[in-house]
TIKEVEX-654204 format. One line per 2 residues: their letters; for each residue x, y, z of C-alpha. Coordinates in nm, 3 decimals, padded with zeros to 5 digits. Layout:
BEGIN
A	X,Y,Z | ...;
END
This chain:
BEGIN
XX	04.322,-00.077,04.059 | 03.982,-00.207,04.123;
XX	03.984,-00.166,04.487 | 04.116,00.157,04.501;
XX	03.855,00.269,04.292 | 03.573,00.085,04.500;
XX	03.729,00.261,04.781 | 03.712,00.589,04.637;
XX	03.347,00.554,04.558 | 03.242,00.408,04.931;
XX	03.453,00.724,05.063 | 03.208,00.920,04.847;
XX	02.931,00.761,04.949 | 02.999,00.801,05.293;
XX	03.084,01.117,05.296 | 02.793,01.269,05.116;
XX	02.544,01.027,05.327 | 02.677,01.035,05.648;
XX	02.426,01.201,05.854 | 02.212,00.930,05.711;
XX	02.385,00.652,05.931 | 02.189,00.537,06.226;
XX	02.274,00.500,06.580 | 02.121,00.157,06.737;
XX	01.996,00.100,07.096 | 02.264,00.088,07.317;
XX	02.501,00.228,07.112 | 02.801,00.309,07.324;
XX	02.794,-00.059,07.467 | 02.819,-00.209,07.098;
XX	03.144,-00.358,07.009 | 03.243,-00.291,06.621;
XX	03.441,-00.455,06.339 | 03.585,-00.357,05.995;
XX	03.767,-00.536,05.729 | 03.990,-00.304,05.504;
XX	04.070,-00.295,05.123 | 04.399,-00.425,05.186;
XX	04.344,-00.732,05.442 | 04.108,-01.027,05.459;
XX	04.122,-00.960,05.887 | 03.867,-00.850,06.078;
XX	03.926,-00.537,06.326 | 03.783,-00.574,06.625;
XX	03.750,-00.437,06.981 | 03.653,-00.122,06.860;
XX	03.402,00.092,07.036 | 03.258,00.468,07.030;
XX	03.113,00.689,07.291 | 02.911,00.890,06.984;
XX	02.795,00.830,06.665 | 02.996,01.114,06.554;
XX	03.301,00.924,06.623 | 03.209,00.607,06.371;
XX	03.100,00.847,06.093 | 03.452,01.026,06.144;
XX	03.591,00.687,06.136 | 03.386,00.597,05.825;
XX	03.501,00.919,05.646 | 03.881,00.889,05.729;
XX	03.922,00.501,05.678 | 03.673,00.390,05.455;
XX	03.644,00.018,05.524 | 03.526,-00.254,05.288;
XX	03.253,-00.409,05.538 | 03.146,-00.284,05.911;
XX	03.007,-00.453,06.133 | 02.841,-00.390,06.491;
XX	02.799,-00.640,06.795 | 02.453,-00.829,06.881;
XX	02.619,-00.826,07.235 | 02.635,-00.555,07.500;
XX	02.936,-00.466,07.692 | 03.076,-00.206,07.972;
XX	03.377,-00.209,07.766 | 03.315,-00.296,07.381;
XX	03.690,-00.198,07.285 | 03.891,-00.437,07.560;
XX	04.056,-00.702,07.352 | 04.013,-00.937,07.589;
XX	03.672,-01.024,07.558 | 03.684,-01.189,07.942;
XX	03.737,-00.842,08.040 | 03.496,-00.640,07.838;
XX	03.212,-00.650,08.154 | 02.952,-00.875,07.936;
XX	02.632,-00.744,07.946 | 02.394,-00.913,07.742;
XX	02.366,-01.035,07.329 | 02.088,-00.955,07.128;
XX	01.931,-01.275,06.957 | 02.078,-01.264,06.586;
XX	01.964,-01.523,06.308 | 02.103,-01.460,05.974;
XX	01.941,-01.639,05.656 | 02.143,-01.649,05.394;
XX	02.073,-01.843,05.046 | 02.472,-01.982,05.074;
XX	02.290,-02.177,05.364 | 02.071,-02.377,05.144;
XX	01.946,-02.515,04.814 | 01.722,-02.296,04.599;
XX	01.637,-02.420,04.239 | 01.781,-02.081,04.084;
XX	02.113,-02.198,04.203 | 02.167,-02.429,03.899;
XX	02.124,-02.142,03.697 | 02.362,-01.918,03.876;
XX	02.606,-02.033,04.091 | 02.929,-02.110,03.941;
XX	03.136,-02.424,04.058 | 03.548,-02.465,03.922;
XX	03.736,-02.813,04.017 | 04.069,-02.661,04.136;
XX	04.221,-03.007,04.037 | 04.106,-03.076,03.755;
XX	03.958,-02.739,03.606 | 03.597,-02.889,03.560;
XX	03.342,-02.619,03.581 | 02.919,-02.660,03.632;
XX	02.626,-02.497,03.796 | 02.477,-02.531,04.072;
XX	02.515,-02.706,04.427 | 02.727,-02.962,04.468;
XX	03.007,-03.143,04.740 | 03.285,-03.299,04.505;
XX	03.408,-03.262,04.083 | 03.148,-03.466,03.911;
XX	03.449,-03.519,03.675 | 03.736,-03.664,03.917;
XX	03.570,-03.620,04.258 | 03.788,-03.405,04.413;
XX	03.592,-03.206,04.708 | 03.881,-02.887,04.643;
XX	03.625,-02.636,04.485 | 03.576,-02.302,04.418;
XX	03.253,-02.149,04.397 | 03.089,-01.837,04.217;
XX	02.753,-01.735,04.432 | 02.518,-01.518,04.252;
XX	02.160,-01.353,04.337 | 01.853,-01.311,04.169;
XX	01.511,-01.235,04.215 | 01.439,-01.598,04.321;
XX	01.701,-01.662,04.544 | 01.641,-01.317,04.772;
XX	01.278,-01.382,04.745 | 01.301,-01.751,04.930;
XX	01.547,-01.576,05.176 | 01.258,-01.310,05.236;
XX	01.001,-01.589,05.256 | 01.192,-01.760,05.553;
XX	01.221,-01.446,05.735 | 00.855,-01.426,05.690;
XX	00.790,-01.763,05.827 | 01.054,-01.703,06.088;
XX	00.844,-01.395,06.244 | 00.486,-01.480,06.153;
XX	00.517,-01.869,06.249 | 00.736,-01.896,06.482;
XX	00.866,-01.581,06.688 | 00.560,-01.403,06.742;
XX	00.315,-01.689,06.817 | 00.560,-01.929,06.985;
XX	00.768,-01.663,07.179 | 00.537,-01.385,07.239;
XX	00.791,-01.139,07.060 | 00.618,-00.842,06.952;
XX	00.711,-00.653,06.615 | 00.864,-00.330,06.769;
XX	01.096,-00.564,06.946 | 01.311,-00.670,06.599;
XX	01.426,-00.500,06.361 | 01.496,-00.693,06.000;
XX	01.747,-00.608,05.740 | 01.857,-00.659,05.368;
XX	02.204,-00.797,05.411 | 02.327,-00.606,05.112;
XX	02.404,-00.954,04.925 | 02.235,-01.317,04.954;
XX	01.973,-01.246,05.250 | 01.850,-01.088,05.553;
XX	01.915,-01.081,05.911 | 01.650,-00.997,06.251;
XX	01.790,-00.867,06.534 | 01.505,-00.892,06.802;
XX	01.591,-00.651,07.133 | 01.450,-00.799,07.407;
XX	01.558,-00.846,07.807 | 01.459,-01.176,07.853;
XX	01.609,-01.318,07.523 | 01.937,-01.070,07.606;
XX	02.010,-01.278,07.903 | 02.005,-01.647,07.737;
XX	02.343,-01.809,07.796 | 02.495,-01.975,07.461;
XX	02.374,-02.329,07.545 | 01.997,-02.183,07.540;
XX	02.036,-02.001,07.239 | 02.119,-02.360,07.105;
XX	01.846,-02.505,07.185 | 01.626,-02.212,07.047;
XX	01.809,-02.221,06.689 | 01.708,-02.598,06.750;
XX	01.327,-02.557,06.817 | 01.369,-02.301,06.486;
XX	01.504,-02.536,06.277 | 01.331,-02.863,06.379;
XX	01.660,-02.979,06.485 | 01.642,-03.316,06.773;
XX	01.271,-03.324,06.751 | 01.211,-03.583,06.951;
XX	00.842,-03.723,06.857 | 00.784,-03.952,07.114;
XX	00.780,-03.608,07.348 | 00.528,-03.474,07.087;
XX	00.295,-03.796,07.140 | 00.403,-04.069,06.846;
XX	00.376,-04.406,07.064 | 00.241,-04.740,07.006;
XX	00.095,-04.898,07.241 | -00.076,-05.239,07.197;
XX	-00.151,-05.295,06.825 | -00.279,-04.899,06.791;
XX	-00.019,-04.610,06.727 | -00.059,-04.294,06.843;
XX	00.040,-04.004,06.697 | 00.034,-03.609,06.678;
XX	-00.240,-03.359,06.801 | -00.314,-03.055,06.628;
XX	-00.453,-02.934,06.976 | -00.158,-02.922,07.097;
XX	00.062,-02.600,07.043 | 00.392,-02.554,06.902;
XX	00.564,-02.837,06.666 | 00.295,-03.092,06.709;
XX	00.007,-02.829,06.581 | 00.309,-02.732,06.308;
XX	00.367,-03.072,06.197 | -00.054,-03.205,06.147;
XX	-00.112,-02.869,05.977 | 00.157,-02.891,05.723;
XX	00.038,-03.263,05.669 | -00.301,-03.113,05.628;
XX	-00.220,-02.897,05.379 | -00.033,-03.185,05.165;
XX	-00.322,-03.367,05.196 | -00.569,-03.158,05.057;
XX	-00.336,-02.921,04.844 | -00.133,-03.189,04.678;
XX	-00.204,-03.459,04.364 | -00.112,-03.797,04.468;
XX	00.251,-03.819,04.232 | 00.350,-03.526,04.446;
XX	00.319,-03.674,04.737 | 00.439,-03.985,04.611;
XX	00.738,-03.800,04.508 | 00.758,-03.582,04.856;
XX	00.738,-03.934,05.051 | 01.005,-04.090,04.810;
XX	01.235,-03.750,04.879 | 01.185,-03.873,05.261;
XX	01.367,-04.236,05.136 | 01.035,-04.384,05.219;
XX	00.940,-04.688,05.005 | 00.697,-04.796,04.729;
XX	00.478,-05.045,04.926 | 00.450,-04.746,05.220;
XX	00.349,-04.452,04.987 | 00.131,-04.677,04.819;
XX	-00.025,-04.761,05.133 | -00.025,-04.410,05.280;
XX	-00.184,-04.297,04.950 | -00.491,-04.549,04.969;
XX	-00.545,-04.424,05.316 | -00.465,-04.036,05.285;
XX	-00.858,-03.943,05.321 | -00.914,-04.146,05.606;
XX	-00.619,-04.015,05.795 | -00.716,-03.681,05.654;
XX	-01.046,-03.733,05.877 | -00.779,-03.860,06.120;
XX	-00.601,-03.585,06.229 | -00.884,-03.349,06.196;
XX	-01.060,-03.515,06.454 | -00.977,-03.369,06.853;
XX	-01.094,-03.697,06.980 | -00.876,-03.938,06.786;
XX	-00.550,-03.949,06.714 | -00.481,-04.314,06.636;
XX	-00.280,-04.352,06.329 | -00.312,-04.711,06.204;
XX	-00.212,-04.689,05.827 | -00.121,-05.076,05.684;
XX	00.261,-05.071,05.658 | 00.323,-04.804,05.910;
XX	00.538,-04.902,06.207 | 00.652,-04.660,06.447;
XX	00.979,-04.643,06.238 | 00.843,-04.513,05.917;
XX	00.621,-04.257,06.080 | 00.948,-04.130,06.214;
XX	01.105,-04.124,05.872 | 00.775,-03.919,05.741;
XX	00.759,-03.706,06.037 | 01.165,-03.618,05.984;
XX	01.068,-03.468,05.628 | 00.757,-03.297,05.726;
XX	00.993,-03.110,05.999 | 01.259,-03.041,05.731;
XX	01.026,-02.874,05.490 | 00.890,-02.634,05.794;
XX	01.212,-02.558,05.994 | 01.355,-02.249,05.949;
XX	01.657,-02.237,05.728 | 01.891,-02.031,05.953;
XX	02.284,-02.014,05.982 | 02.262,-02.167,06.355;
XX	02.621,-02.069,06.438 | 02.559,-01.695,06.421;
XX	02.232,-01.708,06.678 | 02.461,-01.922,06.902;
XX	02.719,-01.714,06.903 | 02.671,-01.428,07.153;
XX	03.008,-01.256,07.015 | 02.869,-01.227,06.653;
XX	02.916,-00.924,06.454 | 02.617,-00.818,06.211;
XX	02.655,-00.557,05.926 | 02.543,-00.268,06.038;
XX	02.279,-00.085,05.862 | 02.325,00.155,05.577;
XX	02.684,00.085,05.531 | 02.854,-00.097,05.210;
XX	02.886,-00.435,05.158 | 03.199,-00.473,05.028;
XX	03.095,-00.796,04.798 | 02.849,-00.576,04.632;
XX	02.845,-00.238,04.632 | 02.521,-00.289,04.791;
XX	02.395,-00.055,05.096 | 02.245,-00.288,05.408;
XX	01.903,-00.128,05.423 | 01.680,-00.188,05.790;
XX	01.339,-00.174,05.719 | 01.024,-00.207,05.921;
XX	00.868,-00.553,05.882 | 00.536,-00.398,05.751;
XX	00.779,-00.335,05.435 | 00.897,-00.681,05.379;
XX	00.656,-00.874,05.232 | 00.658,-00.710,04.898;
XX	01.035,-00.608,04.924 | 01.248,-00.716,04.626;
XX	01.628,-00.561,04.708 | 01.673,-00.576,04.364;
XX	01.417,-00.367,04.219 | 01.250,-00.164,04.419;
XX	01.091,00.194,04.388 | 01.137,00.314,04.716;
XX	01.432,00.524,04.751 | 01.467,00.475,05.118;
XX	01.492,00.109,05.073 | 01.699,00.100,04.782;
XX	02.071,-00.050,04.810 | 02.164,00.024,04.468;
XX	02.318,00.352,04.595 | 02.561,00.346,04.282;
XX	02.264,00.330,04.035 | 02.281,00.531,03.701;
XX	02.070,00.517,03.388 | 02.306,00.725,03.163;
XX	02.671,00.708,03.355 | 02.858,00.408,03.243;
XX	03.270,00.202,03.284 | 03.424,00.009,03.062;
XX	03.537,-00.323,03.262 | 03.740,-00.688,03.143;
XX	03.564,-00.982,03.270 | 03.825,-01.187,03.458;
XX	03.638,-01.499,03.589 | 03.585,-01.831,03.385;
XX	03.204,-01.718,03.336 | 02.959,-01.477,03.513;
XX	02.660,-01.541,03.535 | 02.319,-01.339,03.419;
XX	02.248,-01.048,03.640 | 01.939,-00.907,03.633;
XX	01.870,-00.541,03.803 | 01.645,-00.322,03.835;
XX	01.463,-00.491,03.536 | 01.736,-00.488,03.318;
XX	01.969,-00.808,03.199 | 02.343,-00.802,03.176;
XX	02.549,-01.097,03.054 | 02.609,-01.359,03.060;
XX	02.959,-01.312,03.012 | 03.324,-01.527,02.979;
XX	03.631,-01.463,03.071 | 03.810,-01.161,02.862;
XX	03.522,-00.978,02.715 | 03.504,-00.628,02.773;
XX	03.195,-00.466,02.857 | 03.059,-00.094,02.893;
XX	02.787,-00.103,03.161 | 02.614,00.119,03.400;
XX	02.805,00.213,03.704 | 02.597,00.007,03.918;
XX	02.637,-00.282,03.737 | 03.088,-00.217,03.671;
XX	03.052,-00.162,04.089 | 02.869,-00.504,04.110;
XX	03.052,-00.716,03.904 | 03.443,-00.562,04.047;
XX	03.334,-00.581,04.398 | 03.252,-00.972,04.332;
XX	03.570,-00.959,04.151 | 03.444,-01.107,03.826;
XX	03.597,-00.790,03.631 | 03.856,-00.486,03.653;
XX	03.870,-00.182,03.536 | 03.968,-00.195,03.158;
END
């Protein structure tokens, strides 16, 4: 019942905005996907020679998620993908707050022991109760959670793509996933051509992944050890400026507590912490970079260096920039989790973008919103969390209460499948 009645709305919805759907670069070369209502499979191999074709497509069979290809081929709908005539894959990287830890999550995400029926919030790898690791999870979004996925896309562009790579902005293109993040698509013929194994190792300079310091200038030699240059472009100037900034940003207990995060130890960060202004002076100085702290071998500079790196990599789903096959969501469609539309904006619009409350029509993906039109729905799941939209709370709620809400908010909560139709 509840599908068919998502379904009927997204056929509305496409049918009333489907002049609105966009056609990317290249579009005849793009391979595309859908999952339907009535299958958890992917359809793939699918290709058009016109827009007009997907939007008939869209119209007629009404799928629950679509998806495009990062890749380019001279045949997008072979299903053999050795004989689609490979032309070249956009570089994809997804962020998605699944991916990682954000503080909200204790708040919001929903965890249920399927052997022993324990329930809790927030992130965790086995039942606190009998430590099974068979769990099912409730993921949930708020204002926080989008906002640190919006942050690492910032840092992702402004830190690392433009000034490292020399990608300009006209060359990506960034979107609002339509549920926990965002992904860039940057659409350029040098990074088009990288084979799979040299995407790798770009997701690994993104991430901070098999930094290898000793490359980056950490060496002892004789009783002195020498370490990082913020002269020096690229991770080493990353990794001195971020220390910087603890240094002169943070009290000493949160550094002490930072350092004890890394699994460093009490004589060390007491040590470090008696010497933090003159290795302040340290690394600001072009001409020096001994670092000869009392305590500090070679070993724990590694350990401290590893969480410095963690804190700036970029938090990205590495498989999907890898993967030159991926399929992305393709902008302005549904996502079928949500109800939400994917919305592709310009990066000038991102900083102050909040998905979930924003006044700009052409960037809003609550295309289901309505102040006065409401449904009755039964809330199915154990618990569902708060949900806040648009500025306005609903819940939380527990399994078999029945609710009248705004349509946006019944088309949320069935296409998580928290709640039916009542």
């Amino acid at each position: 019942m509840s599908k068919s009645f998502l379904k009927r709305l997204f056929q509305a919805y496409y049918h009333e905005n489907i002049d609105k759907m966009v056609k990317p670069n290249s579009f005849q070369h793009r391979e595309f996907g859908f999952i339907p209502w009535d299958k958890e499979i992917m359809i793939r191999h699918v290709g058009f020679n016109k827009l007009k074709n997907l939007k008939n497509f869209l119209i007629t069979n009404v799928p629950q998620h679509v998806y495009s290809s990062g890749s380019l081929y001279e045949m997008p709908n072979n299903s053999q993908m050795s004989n689609k005539g490979y032309i070249g894959c956009d570089l994809i990287i997804d962020i998605d707050v699944d991916h990682f830890f954000t503080p909200c999550k204790k708040d919001h995400d929903l965890w249920i022991c399927k052997e022993c029926n324990e329930y809790g919030y927030g992130m965790i790898s086995k039942c606190s109760k009998c430590g099974s690791a068979k769990i099912d999870t409730l993921n949930w979004i708020c204002d926080n959670c989008l906002e640190i996925a919006k942050n690492e896309i910032l840092r992702l562009i402004y830190n690392f793509l433009m000034p490292d790579f020399a990608i300009n902005q006209d060359e990506m293109k960034v979107a609002f996933s339509g549920h926990r993040g965002y992904h860039l698509k940057v659409e350029n013929e040098k990074i088009r051509s990288l084979s799979s194994d040299e995407r790798r190792d770009l997701a690994d300079y993104l991430t901070g992944h098999n930094i290898s310091f000793q490359v980056l200038g950490l060496k002892k030699i004789g009783y002195n050890i020498y370490g990082l240059m913020k002269e020096n472009l690229g991770w080493s100037q990353k990794i001195v400026l971020e220390i910087e900034k603890i240094l002169k940003t943070y009290s000493d207990s949160q550094i002490h507590n930072l350092m004890d995060g890394f699994g460093l130890n009490e004589n060390v960060i007491t040590s470090f912490l008696n010497s933090k202004n003159l290795f302040l002076n340290t690394i600001n100085n072009p001409n020096n970079n001994i670092w000869n702290v009392e305590g500090f071998g070679i070993k724990n500079w590694e350990v401290f260096l590893e969480g410095i790196v963690d804190l700036i990599g970029i938090k990205i789903d590495e498989p999907v920039t890898i993967d030159i096959h991926r399929l992305i969501r393709y902008p302005n469609s549904l996502h079928g989790k949500t109800g939400f539309k994917v919305i592709e904006m310009p990066i000038s619009e991102l900083r102050y973008y909040n998905p979930l409350n924003t006044e700009e029509k052409s960037l809003d993906p609550m295309v289901f919103y309505s102040a006065s039109n409401t449904l009755k729905i039964k809330i199915t799941s154990l618990e569902v969390p708060q949900t806040i939209i648009k500025g306005e709370t609903f819940g939380p709620y527990k399994k078999g209460d029945i609710v009248e809400v705004p349509n946006h908010i019944a088309v949320f909560l069935l296409a998580k499948e928290v709640a039916v139709v009542n």
